[in-house]
DSSP file (Angstrom, degrees, kcal/mol; ACC not computed):
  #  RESIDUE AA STRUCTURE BP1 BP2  ACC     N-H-->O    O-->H-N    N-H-->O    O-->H-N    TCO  KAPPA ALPHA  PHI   PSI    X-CA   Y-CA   Z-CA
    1    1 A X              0   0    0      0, 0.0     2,-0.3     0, 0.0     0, 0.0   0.000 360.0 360.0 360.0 125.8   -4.8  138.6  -77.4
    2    2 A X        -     0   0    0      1,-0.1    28,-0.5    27,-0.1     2,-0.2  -0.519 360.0-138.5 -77.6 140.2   -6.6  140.1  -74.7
    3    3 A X  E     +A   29   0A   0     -2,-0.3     2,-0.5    26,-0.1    26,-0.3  -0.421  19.8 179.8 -57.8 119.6   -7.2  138.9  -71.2
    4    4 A X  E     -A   28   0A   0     24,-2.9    24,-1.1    -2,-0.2    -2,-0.0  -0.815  29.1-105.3-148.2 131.7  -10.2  139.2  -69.6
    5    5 A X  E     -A   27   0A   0     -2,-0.5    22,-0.2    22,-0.2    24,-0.0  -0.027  33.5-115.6 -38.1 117.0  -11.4  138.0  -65.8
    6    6 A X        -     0   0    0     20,-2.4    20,-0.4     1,-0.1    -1,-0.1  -0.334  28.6-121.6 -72.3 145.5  -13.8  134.8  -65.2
    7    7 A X  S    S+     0   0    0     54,-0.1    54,-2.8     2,-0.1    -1,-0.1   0.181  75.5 111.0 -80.5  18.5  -16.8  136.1  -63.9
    8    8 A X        -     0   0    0     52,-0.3     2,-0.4    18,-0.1    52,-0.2  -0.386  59.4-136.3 -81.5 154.2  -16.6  133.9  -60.5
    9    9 A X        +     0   0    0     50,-0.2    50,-1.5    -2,-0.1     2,-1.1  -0.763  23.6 177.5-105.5  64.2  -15.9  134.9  -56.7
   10   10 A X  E     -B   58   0A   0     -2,-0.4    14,-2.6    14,-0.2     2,-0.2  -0.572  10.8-174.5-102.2  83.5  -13.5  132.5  -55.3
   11   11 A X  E     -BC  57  23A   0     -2,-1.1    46,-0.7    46,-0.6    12,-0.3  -0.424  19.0-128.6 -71.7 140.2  -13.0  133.7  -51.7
   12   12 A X  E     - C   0  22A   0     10,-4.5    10,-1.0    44,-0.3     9,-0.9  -0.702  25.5-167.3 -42.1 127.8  -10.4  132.2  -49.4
   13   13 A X  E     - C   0  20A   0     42,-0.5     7,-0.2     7,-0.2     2,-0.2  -0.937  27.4-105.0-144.9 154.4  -11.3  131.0  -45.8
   14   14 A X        -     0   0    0      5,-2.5     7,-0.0    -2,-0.3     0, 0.0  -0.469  22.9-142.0 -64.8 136.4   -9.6  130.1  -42.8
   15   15 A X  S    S+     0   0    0     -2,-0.2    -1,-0.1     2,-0.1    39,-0.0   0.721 100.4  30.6 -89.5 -34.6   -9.7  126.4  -42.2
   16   16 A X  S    S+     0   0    0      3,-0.1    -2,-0.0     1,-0.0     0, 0.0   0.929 141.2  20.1 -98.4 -62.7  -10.1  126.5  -38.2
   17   17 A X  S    S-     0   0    0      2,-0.1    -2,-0.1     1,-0.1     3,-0.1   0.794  89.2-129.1 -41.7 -52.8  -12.0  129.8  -38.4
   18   18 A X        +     0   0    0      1,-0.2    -3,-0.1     3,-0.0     3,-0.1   0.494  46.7 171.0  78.1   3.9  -13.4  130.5  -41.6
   19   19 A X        -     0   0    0     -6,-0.1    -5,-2.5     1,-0.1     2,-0.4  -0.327  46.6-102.8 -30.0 126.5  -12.0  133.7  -41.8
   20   20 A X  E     +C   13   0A   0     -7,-0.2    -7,-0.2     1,-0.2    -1,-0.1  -0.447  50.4 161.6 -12.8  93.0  -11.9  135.7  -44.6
   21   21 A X  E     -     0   0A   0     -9,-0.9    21,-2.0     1,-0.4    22,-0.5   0.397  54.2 -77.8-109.4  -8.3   -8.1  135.4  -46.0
   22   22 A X  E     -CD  12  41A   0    -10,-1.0   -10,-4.5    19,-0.2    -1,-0.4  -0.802  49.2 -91.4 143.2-171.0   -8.2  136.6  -49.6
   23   23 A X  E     -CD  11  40A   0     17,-1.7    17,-2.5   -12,-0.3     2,-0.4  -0.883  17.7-119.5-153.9 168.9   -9.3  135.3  -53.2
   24   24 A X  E     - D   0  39A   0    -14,-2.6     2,-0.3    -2,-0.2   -14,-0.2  -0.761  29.2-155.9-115.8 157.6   -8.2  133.5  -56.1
   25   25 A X  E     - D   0  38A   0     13,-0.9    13,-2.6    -2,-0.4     2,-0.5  -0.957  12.6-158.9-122.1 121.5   -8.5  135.8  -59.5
   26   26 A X  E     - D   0  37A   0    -20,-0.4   -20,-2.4    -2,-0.3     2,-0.6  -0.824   8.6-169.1-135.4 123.7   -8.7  133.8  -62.4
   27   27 A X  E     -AD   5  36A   0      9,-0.6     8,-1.9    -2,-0.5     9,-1.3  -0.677   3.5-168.6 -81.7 112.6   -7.9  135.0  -65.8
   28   28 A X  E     -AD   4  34A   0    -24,-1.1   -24,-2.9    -2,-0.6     2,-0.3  -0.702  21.1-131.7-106.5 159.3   -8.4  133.5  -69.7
   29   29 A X  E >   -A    3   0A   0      4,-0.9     3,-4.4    -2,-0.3     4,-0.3  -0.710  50.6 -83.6-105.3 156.8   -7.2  134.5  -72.9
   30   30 A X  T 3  S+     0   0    0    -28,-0.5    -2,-0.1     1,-0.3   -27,-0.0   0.601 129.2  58.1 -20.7 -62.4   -9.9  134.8  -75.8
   31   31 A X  T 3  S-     0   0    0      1,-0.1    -1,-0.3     2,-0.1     3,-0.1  -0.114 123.8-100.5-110.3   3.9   -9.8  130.8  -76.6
   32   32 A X  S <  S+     0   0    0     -3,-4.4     2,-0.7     1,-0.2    -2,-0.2   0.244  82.5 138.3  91.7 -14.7  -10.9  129.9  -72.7
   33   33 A X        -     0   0    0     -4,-0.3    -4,-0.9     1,-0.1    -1,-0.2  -0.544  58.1-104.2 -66.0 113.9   -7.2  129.2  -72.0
   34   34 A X  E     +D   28   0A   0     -2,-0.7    -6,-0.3    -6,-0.2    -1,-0.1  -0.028  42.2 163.4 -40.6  95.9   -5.6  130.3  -68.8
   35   35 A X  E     +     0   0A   0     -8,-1.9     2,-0.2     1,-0.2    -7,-0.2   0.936  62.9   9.9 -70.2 -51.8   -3.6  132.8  -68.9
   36   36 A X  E     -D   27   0A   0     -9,-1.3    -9,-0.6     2,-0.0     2,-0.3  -0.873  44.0-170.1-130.9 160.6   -3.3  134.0  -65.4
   37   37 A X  E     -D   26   0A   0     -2,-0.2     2,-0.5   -11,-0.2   -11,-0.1  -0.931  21.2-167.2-154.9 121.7   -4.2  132.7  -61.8
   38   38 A X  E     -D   25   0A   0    -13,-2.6     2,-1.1    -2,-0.3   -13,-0.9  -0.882  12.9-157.1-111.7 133.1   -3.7  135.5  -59.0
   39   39 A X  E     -D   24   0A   0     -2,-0.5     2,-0.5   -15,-0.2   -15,-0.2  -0.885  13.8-175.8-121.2 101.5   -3.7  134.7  -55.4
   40   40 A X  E     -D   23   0A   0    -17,-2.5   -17,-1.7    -2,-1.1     2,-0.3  -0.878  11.2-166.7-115.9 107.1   -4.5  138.0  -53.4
   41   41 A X  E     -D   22   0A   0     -2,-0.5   -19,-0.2   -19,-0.2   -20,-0.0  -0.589  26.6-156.6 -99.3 158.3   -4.4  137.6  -49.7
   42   42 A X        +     0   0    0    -21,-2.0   -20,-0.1    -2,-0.3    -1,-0.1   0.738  65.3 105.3 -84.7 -36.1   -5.5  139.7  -46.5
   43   43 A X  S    S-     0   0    0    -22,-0.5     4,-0.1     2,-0.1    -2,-0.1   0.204  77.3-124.2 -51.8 150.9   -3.2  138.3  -44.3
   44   44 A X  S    S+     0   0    0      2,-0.1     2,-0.2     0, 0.0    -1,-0.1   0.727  98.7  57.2 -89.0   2.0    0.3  140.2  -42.8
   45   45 A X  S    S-     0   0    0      1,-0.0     2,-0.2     0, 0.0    -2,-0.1  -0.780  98.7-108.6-107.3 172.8    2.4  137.3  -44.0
   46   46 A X        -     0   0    0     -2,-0.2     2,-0.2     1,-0.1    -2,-0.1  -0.452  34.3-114.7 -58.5 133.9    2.6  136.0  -47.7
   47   47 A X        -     0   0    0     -2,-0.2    -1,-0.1     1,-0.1     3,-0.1  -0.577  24.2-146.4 -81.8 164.4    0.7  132.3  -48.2
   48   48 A X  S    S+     0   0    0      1,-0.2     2,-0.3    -2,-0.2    -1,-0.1   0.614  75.9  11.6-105.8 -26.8    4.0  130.1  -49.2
   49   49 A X  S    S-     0   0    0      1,-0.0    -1,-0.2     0, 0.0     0, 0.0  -0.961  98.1 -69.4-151.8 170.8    1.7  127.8  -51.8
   50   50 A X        -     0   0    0     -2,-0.3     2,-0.1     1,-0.1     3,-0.1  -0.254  64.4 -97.7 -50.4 132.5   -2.3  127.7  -53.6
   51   51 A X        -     0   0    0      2,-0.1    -1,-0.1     4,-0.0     5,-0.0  -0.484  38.5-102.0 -64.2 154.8   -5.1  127.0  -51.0
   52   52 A X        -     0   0    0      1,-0.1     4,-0.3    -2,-0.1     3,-0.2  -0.166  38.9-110.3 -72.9 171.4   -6.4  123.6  -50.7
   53   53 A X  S >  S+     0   0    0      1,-0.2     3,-3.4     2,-0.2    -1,-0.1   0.986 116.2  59.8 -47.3 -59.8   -9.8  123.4  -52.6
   54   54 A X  T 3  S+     0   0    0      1,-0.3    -1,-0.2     3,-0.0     3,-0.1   0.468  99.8  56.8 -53.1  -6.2  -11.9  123.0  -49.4
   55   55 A X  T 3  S+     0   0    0     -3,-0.2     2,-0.8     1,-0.1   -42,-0.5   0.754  96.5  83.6 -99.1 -36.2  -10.5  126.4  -48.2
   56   56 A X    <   -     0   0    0     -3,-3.4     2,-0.7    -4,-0.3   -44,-0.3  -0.727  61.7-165.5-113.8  84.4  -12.0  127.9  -51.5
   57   57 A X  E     -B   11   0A   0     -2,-0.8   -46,-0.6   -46,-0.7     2,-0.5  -0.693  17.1-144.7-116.0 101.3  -15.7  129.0  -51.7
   58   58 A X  E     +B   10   0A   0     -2,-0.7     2,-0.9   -48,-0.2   -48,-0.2  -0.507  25.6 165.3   3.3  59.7  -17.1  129.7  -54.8
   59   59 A X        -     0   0    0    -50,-1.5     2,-0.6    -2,-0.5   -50,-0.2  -0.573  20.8-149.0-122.0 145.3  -19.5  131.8  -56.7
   60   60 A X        -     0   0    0     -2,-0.9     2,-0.3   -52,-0.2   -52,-0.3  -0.623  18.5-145.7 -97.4 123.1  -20.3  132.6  -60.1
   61   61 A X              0   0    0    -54,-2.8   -54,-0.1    -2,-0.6    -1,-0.0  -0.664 360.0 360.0 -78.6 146.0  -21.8  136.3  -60.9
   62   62 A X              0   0    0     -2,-0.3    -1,-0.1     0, 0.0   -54,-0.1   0.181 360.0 360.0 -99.9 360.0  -24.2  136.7  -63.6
């Protein structure tokens, strides 16, 4: 069954800044179930865990 990418923008920000720090990718399989959830950051270190919600701003393309 193929994968295919939720049509959403779920950007990462810096909590003291609001910097731009990367975006959450989120993937379903036909049947709406999750298949995948990818965390691509901007940053030179690796994030160690998921951003809190509030960090995480949200938009859905049409």
């Amino acid at each position: 069954m193929a994968s295919r990418l939720v049509p959403v923008d779920a950007h990462v920000h810096d909590r003291r800044s609001s910097a731009y720090t990367g975006e959450l990718l989120v993937w379903l399989d036909a049947g709406a179930t999750l298949s995948a959830l990818e965390y691509a950051w901007t940053t030179d270190e690796m994030p160690t865990c998921l951003p809190y919600t509030d960090r995480v701003r949200l938009t859905i393309r049409y």
